[in-house]
C-alpha positions in Angstrom: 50.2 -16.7 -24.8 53.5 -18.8 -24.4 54.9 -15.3 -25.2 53.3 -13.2 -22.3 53.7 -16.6 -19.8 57.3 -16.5 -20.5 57.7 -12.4 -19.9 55.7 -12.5 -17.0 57.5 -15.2 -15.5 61.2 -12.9 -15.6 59.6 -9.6 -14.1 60.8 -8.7 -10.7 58.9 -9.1 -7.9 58.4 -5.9 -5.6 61.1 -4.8 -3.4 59.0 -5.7 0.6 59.7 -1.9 0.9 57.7 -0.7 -1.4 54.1 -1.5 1.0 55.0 -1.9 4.2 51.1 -3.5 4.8 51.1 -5.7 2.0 53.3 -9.3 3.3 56.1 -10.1 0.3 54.2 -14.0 0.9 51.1 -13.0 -0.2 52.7 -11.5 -3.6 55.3 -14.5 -4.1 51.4 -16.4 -3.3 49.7 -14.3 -6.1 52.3 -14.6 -8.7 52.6 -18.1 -8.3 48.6 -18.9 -8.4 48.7 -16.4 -11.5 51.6 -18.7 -13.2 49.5 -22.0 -12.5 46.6 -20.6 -14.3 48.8 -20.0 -17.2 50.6 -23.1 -17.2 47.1 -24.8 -17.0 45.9 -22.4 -20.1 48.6 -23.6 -22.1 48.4 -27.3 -21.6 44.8 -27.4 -22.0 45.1 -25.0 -25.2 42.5 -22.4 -23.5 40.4 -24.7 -22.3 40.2 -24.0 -18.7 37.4 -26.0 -16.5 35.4 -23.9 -14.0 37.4 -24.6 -11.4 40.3 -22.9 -12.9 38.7 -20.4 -14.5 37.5 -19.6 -10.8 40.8 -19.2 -9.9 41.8 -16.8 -12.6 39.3 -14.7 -11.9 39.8 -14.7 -8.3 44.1 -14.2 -8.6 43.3 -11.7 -11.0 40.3 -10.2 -8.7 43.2 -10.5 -5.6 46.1 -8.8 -7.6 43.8 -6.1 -8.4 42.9 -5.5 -5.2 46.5 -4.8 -3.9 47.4 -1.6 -6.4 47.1 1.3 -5.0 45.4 4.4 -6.5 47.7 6.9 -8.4 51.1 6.7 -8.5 52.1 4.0 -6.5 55.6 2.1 -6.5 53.9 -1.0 -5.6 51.6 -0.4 -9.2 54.7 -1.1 -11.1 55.2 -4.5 -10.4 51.0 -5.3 -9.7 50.2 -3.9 -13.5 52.2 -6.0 -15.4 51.0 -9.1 -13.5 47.3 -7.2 -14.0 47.7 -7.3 -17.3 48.6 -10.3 -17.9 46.0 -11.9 -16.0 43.4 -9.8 -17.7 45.1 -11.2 -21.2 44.8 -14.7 -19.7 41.1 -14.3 -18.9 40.2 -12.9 -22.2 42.1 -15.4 -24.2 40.4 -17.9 -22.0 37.1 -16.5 -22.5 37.3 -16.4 -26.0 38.3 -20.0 -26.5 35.4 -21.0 -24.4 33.2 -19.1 -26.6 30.7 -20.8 -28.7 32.2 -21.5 -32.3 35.6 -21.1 -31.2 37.9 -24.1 -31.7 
């Protein structure tokens, strides 16, 4: 998970031209909640308390509202982050799991 925190941390952020209707805060907003959550997996080896596991699951609800669709421009900066936040909430759903340690 270090890995992936580390790669998402170095790609791009969109270009503000990409989505005129989408506010470049918001994303810088998004990108940063979604690097808190993994900062928090990874000192608390993948065992996030509700509250942050609330917040995953909302940043990762939020970035998946803003891609588009199709082919989209915007998509190719959104997935990636996607992605990674849908790794992060499986890996912490799995070390929450009964049995796990």
């Amino acid at each position: 998970m270090a890995n992936r925190h580390s790669a998402f941390q170095h790609i791009p952020y969109p270009d503000e031209t990409l989505s005129p209707d989408i506010d470049v805060r918001q994303l810088s907003h998004l990108h940063a909640r979604l690097d808190n959550c993994a900062s928090s997996y990874l000192k608390t080896l993948g065992r996030l308390d509700r509250p942050a596991a609330a917040e995953l699951t909302d940043t990762a609800h939020s970035i998946r509202g803003l891609t588009r669709h199709g082919y989209s421009p915007l998509n190719m900066y959104l997935l990636p982050w996607l992605r990674f936040a849908n790794l992060l909430t499986y890996a912490a759903a799995a070390s929450a799991a009964p049995g796990s340690s």
